[in-house]
C-alpha positions as CSV (number, residue, x, y, z in Angstrom):
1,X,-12.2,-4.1,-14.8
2,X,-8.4,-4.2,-13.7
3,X,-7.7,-1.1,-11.5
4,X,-4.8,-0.1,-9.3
5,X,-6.3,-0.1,-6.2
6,X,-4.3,3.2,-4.5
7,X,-5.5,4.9,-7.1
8,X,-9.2,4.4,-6.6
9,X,-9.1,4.4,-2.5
10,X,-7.8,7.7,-3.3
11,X,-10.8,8.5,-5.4
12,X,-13.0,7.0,-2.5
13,X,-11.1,9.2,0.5
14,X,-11.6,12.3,-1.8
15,X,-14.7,11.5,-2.6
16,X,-15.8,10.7,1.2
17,X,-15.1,14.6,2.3
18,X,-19.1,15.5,1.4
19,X,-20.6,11.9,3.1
20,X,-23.0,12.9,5.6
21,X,-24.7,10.7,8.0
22,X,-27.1,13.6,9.0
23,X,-29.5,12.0,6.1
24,X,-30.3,15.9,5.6
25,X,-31.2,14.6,1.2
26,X,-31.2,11.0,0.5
27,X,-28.5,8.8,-0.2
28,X,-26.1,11.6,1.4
29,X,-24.4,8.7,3.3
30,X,-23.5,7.0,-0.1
31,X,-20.8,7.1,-3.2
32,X,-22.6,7.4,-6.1
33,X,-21.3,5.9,-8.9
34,X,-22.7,7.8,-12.3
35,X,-21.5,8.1,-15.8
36,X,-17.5,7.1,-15.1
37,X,-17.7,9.3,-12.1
38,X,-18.2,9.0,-8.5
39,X,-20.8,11.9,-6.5
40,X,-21.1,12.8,-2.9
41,X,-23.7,15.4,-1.4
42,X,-24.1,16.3,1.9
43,X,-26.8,19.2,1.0
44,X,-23.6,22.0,1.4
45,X,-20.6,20.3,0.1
46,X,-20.6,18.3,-3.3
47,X,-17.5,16.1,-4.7
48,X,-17.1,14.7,-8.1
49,X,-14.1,12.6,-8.8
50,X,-13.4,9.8,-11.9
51,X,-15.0,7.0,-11.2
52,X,-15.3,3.5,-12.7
53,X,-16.7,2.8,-16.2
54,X,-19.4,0.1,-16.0
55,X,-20.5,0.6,-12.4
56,X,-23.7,2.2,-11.6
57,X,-25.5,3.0,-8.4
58,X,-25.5,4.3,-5.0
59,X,-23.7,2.2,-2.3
60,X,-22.4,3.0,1.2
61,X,-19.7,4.3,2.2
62,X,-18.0,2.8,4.9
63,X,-18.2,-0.8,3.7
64,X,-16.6,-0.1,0.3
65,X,-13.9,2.2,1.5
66,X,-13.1,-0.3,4.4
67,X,-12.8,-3.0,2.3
68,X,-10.5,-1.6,-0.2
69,X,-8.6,-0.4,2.4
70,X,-8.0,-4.2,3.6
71,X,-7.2,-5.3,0.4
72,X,-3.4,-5.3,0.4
73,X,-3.3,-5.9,-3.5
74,X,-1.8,-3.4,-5.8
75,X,-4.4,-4.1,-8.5
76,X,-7.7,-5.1,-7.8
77,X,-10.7,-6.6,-10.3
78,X,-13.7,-4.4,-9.6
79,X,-17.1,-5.1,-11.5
80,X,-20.8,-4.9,-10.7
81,X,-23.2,-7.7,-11.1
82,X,-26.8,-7.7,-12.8
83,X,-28.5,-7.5,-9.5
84,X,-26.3,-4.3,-8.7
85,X,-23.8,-5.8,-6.5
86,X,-20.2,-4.5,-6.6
87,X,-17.7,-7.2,-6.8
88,X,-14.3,-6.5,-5.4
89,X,-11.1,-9.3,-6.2
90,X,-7.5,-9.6,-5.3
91,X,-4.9,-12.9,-5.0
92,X,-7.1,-15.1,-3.2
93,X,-9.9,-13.0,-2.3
94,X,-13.2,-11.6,-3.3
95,X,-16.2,-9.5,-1.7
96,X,-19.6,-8.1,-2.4
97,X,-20.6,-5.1,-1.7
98,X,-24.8,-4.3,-1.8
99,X,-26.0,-1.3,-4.1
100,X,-28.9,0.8,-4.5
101,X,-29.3,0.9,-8.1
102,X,-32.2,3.8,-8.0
103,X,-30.0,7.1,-7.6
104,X,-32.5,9.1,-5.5
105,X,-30.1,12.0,-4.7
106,X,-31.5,15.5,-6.3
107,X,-27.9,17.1,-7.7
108,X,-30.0,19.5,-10.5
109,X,-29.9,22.7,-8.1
110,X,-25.9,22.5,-8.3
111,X,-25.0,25.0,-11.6
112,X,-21.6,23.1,-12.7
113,X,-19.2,25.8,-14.0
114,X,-18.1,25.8,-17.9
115,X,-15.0,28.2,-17.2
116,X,-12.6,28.1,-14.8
117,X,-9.6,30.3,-13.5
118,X,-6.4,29.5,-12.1
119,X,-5.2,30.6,-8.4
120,X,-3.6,33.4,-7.8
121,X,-0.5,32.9,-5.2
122,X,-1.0,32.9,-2.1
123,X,-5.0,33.3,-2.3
124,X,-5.5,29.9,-1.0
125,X,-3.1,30.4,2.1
126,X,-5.2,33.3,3.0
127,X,-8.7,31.5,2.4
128,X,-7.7,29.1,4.8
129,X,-6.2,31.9,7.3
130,X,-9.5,33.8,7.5
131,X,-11.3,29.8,8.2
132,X,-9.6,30.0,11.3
133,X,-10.7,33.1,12.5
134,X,-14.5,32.2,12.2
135,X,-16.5,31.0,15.0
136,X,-18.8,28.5,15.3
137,X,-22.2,30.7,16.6
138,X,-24.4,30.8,14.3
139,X,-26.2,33.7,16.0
140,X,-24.4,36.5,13.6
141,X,-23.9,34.3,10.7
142,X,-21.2,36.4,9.2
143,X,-19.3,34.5,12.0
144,X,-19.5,31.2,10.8
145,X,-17.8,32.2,7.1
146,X,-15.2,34.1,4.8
147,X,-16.2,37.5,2.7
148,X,-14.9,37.1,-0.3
149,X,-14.8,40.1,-3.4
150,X,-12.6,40.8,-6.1
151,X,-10.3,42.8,-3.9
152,X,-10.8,41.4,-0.8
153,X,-10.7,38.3,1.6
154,X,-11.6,38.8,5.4
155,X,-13.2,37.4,8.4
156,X,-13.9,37.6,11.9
157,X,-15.4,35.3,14.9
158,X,-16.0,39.1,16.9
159,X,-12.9,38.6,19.0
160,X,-10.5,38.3,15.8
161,X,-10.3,39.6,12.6
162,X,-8.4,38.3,9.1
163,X,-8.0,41.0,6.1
164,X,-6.4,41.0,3.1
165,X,-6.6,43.5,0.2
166,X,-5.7,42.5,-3.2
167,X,-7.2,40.8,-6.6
168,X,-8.7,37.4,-5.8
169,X,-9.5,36.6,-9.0
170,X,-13.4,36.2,-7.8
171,X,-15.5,37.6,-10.1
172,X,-18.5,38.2,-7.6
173,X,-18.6,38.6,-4.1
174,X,-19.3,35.5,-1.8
175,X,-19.9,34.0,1.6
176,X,-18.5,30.5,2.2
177,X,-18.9,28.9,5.0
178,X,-15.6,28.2,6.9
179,X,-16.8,24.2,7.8
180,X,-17.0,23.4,4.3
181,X,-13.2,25.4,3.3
182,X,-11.7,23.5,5.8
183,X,-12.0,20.6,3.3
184,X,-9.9,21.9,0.7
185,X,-7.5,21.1,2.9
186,X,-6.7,18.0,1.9
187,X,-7.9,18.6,-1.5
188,X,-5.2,21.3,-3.2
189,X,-7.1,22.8,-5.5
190,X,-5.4,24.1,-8.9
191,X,-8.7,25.7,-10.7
192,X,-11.7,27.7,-9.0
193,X,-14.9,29.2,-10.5
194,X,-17.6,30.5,-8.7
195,X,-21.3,31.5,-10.0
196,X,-25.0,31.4,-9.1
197,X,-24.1,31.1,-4.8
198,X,-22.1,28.3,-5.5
199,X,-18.1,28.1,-5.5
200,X,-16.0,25.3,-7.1
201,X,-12.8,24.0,-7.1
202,X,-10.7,21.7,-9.2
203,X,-8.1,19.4,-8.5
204,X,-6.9,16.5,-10.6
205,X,-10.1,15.8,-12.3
206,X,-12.0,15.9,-9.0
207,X,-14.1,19.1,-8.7
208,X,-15.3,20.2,-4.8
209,X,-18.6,22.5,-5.0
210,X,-19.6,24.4,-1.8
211,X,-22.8,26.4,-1.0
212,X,-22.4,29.9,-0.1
213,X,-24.6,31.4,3.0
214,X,-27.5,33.9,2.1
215,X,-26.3,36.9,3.7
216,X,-27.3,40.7,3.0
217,X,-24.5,42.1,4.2
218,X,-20.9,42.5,5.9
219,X,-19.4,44.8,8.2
220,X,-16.6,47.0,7.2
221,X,-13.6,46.1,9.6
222,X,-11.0,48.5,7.7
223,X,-11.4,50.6,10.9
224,X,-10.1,48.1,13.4
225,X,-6.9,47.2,11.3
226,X,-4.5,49.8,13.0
227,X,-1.3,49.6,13.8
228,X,-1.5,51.8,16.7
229,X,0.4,50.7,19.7
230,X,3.7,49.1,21.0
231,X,6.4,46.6,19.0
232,X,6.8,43.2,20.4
233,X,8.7,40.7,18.5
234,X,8.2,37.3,19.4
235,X,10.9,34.7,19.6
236,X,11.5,32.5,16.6
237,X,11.9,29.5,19.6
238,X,7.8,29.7,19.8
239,X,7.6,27.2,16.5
240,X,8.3,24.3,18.9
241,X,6.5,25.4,21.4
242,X,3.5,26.0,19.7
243,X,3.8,22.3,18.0
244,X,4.0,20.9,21.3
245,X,0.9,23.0,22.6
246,X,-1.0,21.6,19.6
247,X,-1.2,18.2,20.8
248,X,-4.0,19.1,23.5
249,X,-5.4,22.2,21.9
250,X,-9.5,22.8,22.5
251,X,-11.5,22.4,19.1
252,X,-10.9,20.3,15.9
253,X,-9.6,21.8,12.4
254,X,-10.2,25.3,11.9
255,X,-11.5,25.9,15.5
256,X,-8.5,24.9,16.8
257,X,-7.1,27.7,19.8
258,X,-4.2,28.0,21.7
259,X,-3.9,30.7,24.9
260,X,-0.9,33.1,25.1
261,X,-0.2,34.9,28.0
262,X,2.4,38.1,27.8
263,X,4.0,39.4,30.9
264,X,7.3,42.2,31.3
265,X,10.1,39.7,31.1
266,X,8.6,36.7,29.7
267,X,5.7,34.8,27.6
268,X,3.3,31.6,28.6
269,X,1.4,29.2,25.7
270,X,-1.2,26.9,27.5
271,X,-3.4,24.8,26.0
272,X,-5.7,22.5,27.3
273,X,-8.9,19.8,25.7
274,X,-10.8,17.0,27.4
275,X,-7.7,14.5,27.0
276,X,-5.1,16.9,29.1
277,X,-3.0,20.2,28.8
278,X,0.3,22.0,28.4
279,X,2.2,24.5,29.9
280,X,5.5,26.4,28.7
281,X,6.7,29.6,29.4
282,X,9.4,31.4,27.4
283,X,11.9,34.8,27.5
284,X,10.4,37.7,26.3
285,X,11.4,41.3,25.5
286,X,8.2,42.9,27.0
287,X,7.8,46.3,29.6
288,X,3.9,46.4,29.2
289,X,1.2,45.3,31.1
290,X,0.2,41.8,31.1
291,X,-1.8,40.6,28.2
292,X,-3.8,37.2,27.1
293,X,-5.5,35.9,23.7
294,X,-6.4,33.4,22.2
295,X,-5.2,31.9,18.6
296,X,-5.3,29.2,16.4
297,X,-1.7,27.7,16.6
298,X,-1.0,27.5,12.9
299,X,-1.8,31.2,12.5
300,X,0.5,32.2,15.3
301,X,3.1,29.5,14.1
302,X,3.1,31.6,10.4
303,X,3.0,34.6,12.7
304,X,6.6,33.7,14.0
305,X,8.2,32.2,11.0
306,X,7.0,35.1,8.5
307,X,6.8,38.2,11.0
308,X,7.2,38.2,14.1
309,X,7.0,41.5,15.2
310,X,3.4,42.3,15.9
311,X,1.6,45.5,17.6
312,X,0.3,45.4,20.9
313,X,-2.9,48.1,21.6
314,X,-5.3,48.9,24.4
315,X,-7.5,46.5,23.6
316,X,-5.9,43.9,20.3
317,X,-2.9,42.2,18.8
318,X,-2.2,43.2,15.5
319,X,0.1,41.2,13.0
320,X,1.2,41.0,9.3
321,X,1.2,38.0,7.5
322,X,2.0,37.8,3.6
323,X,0.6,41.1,3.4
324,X,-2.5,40.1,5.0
325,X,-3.7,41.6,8.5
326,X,-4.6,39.5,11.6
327,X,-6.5,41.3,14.5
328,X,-6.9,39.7,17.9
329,X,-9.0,40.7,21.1
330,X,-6.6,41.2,24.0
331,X,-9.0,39.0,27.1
332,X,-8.6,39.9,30.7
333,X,-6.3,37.2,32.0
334,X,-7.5,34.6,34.5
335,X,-5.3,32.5,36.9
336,X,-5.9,28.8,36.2
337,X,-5.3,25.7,38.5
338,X,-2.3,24.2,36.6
339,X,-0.1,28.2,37.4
């Protein structure tokens, strides 16, 4: 079968946001290829994109997707053999790839959806907001993902806080882990319907399915989103810095942080990982005390571009975004070796 072969390494690439080498369920480390469609589980995230027609069986990941990526042809001949080997072709050239035609991988506990609904604007923007506010400790689970009813997104990581009041068009309430929304960052989903713990997105024909955790409960936070305290409006010259900050920021996708500093007369953004850090300091309009926090630097980058004016408390930063509110636990400020 003659395919175009950007086409289907973009299948693959989509398909390889659930591979898991953990080998938490079998064959989690493989594409499955299964009734003209192509299946990845990694026991929290499943992904189900077209596939090929003919081509049955589990095979690994990182050989096939490799060697399409090395292929520079624009259409490629891909076909499976009787023995289960998958035969790639271009100009010139030709490959085997082994496959495990026994599909081991247990995806019955997975309820697939039979209606969908469409987004709601904005809703995805603040999904992914309140990702970035979760922590990573999964000592008070409710850390670790985003509350989600039919009137209201939030999270918090206990030192910040992300709420947003307003129809999601969720029918039931949900927790989903922020690790697994992190994904749908590079997946733009269109569609969304979620049912029996499970929550699913659509895109293009490819459908992302996420667990939710198994919690009894989440705290109400309406009580710490006050506005109480004094204006500060942060310069619109922060977009740069922050990019530039960004480079060596601590963490990796929605853990990402940044450290701002606030002092009468100016401002500081410091970042630092294990490859190096950055230092910039800035003019400010500020008469208050000094203040620190920490932030993930697309939040406070949408922070300056869409309001910039924010409230500074006893204790937190408060700011607006779309509507949303972002809380963020002021820190007693340390002097570091690079001041």
């Amino acid at each position: 079968m003659k395919i175009n072969r950007q086409q289907f390494l973009g299948c693959l690439d989509t398909a390889s946001l659930a591979i898991s080498a953990r080998g938490v369920i079998d064959q989690s480390n493989c594409l499955i290829f299964k009734n003209g469609r192509l299946l990845t589980y990694d026991g929290d995230v499943r992904i189900d994109v077209p596939g090929i027609d003919g081509v049955a069986g589990a095979i690994p990941s990182a050989g096939l997707i490799d060697l399409v990526k090395k292929i520079p042809d624009a259409e490629i001949e891909v076909r499976q053999e009787s023995d289960g080997e998958l035969i790639i072709e271009g100009k010139n050239k030709k490959a085997a790839i082994r496959s495990e035609q026994s599909i081991v991988m247990d995806l019955s506990d997975i309820p697939i959806p039979t209606k969908w609904g469409s987004f709601r604007d904005g809703i995805m923007n603040h999904i992914r907001r309140a990702a970035e506010t979760c922590g990573v400790d999964d000592t008070w689970g409710a850390a670790t993902c985003v509350h989600i009813t039919k009137d209201l997104i939030e999270a918090s990581d206990n030192f910040r806080l992300f709420r947003w009041e307003g129809k999601t068009g969720f029918r039931e309430e949900i927790f989903l882990p922020a690790h697994s929304i992190y994904l749908l960052s590079d997946f733009a989903p269109t569609e969304f319907a979620a049912a029996g713990g499970w929550c699913h997105f659509k895109a293009n024909g490819a459908i992302l399915s996420m667990r939710g955790k198994l919690l009894d409960s989440y705290p109400d936070m309406a009580s710490l989103c006050t506005d109480e305290g004094a204006e500060v409006t942060l310069p619109t010259t922060l977009s740069k810095i922050i990019g530039r900050a960004s480079i060596t920021a601590d963490g990796k996708g929605y853990q990402m942080k940044i450290s701002v500093d606030l002092r009468a007369g100016k401002g500081r953004i410091k970042s630092s990982n294990e490859y190096g850090w950055y230092r910039e300091t800035f003019a400010l309009k500020y008469e208050g005390p000094d203040l620190s926090f920490d932030v993930h630097p697309t939040i406070l980058w949408e922070i300056v571009q869409f309001s910039p004016k924010v409230t500074v408390g006893d204790s937190r930063i408060l700011a607006k975004i779309e509507g949303a509110i972002l809380v963020i636990a002021l820190r007693v400020r340390e002097k570091d070796e690079h001041e």
